[in-house]
N, C-alpha and C positions, 0 to 999 in steps of 0.2 A: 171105943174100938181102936184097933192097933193095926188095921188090916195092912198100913203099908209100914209096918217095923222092916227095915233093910232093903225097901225097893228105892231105888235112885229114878228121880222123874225131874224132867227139861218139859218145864210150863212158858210159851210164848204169849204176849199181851197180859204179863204179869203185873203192869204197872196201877193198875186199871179194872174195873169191872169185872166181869167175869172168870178173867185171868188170874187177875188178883186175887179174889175170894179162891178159887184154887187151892192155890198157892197155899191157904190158911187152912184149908181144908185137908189137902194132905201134907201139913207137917203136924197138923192135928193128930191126925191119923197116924204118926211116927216118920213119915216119910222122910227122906234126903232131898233136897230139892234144891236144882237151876233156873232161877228166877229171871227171865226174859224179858227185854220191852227196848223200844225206841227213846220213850222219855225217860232219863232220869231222875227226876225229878218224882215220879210214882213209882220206880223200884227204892228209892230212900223211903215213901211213906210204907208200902209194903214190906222193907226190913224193920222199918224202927216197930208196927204192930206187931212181926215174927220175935220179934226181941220180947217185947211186953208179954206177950204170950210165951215166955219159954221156947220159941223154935229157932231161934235166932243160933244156935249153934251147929241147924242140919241144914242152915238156908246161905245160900251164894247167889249174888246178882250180875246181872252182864246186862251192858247196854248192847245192842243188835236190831239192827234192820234187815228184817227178812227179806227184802224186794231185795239186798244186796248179796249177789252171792257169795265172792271171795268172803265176805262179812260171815255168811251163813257157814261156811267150809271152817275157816275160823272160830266164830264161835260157838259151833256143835263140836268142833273136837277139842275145845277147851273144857267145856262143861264134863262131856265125857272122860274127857283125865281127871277132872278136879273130883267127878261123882267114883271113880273107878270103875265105871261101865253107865250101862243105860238098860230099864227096864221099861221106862212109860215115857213116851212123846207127846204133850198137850199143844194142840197147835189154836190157841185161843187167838192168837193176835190177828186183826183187821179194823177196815175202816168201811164206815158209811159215810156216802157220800149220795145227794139224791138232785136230780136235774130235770128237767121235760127231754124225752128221747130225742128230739128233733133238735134239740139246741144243745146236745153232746159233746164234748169234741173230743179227738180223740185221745187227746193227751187225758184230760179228765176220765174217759174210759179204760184206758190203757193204765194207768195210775192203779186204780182199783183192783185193776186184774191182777197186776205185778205185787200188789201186798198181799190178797186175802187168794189168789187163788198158786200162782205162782211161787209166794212166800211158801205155802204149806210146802209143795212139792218141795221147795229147794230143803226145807228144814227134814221132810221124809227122807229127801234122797242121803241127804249128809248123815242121819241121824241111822239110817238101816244096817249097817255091818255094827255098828254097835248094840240095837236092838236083838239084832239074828242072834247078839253071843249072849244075851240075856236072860232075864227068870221070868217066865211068862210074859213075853214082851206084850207090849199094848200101844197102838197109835188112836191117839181120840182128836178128832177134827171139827172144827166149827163152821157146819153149814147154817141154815136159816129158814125160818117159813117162807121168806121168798122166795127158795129155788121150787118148791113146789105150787106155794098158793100168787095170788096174783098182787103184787104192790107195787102200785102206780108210782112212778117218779124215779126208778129204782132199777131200770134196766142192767146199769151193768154190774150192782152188787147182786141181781138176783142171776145175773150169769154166772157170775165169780162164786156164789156160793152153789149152784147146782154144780160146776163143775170140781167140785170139790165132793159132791155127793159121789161123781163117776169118778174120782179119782180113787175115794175111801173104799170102793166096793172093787175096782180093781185091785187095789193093795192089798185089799182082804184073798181076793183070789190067788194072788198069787204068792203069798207066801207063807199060805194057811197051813202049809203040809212040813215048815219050817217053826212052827209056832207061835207065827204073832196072829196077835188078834186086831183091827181093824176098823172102827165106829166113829160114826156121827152124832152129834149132836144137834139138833135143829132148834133152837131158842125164839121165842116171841113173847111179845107181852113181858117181857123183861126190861124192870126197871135198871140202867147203865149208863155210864158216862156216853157212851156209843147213842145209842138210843134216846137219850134226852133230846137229844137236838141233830136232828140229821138233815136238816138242811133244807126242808121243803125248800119251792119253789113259793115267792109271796103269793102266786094266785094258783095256789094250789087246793083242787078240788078233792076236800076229807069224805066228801060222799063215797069216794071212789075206793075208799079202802074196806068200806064195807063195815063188818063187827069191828070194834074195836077192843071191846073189854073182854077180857077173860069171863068162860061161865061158872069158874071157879074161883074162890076168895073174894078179895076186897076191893080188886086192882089188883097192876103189874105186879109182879112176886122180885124180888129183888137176884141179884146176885149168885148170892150163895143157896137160892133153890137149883139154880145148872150146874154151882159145883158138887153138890149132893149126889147129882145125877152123872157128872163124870168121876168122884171117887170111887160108885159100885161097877160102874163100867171099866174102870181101870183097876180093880182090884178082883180076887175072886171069884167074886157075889158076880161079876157079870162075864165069867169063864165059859158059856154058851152062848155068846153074843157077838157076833162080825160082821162085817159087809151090811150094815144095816145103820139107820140113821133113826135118832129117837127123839122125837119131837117134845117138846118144853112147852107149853103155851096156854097151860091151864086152860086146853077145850075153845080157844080160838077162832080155829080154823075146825072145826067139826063138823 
């Protein structure tokens, strides 16, 4: 499939899991693509596999921290020049971090906030007059089964991502009658760098999270089953699709 031959797309948390497989998925797909991340050290392994694969010609990386905004103003309108516009905004990049509510603080909450919920906005708000001027523009955001179902330990990533649910559906509203489209992704049961290890607390009660395993497959599904799931959303195939958030969890939380 060739569905993104000529579409330019800025993938954040490119370095890494989710982001990454992305990344591989739409230059698979023909895409152009600004490859995003804080580390490093995973946008070098995700260019040298774009390389290996043939896409290493449509792929450009930048190192950027979305909690920083001058950073973000930066480098959204560098990508933007180098792609000669913008059609798709992947806003993968976050962190998990997980604590006992009670023993919070605020910098450790406030932390959270400022990458996975405040990051997106800064990257939407910078990235919108270049979308507006686009070819079926598209913003896909990474919420989580925490903003909806219950996961102990987890208060403020499961804040940081609902509010990222109310952000996507207002974006959706409001510049639906200009042409962008506007989705969520909700991810669980995905096996990730993120997700490997988030930190319990040592006397951390696993009864409390209830099912764990998916009622589907074999185990956690990796990767590149949610980039599967934001190529048709961002391409197309998912052209009747906004303001709505699409769960991942191989039946989870059902």
């Amino acid at each position: 499939m060739e569905r993104f031959d000529g579409r330019r797309v800025l993938i954040t948390g490119a370095g890494s899991g989710i982001g990454q497989a992305t990344v591989h998925r739409i230059l698979a797909e023909g895409g152009r693509v600004v490859a995003a991340d804080i580390d490093a050290a995973g946008l070098r392994a995700t260019a040298e596999r774009a390389a290996a694969d043939g896409g290493g010609d449509r792929l450009v990386t930048a190192v950027l921290d979305i909690s920083d905004e001058a950073a973000v103003r930066t480098g959204v309108a560098a990508a933007v020049s180098g792609l000669g516009g913008l059609d798709v905004l992947v806003n993968a990049a976050g962190i998990l971090r997980a604590s006992h509510t009670h023993e919070t603080g605020l910098d450790f909450f406030n932390k959270i906030i400022s990458v996975n919920l405040t990051g997106t906005f800064l990257m939407i708000r910078e990235a919108l007059p270049a979308l507006l001027a686009g070819r079926s523009p598209v913003v896909v955001n990474f919420s989580s089964t925490s903003a909806s179902f219950a996961h102990p330990y987890m208060a403020a990533y499961a804040a940081s991502k609902g509010g990222i649910q109310s952000l996507t559906h207002a974006i959706a509203s409001e510049y639906a009658k200009q042409g962008l489209r506007a989705v969520c992704v909700a991810p669980g049961s995905i096996q990730s760098g993120m997700t490997l290890d988030p930190g319990l607390p040592e006397d951390a009660d696993l009864s409390l999270f209830g099912k764990l395993l998916p009622a589907i497959g074999k185990g956690f599904a990796g990767p590149e089953t949610v980039a599967g799931v934001i190529a048709m959303l961002a391409s197309q195939d998912g052209a009747f699709i906004t303001g709505t958030e699409i769960r991942i969890d191989g039946g989870t939380h059902m």
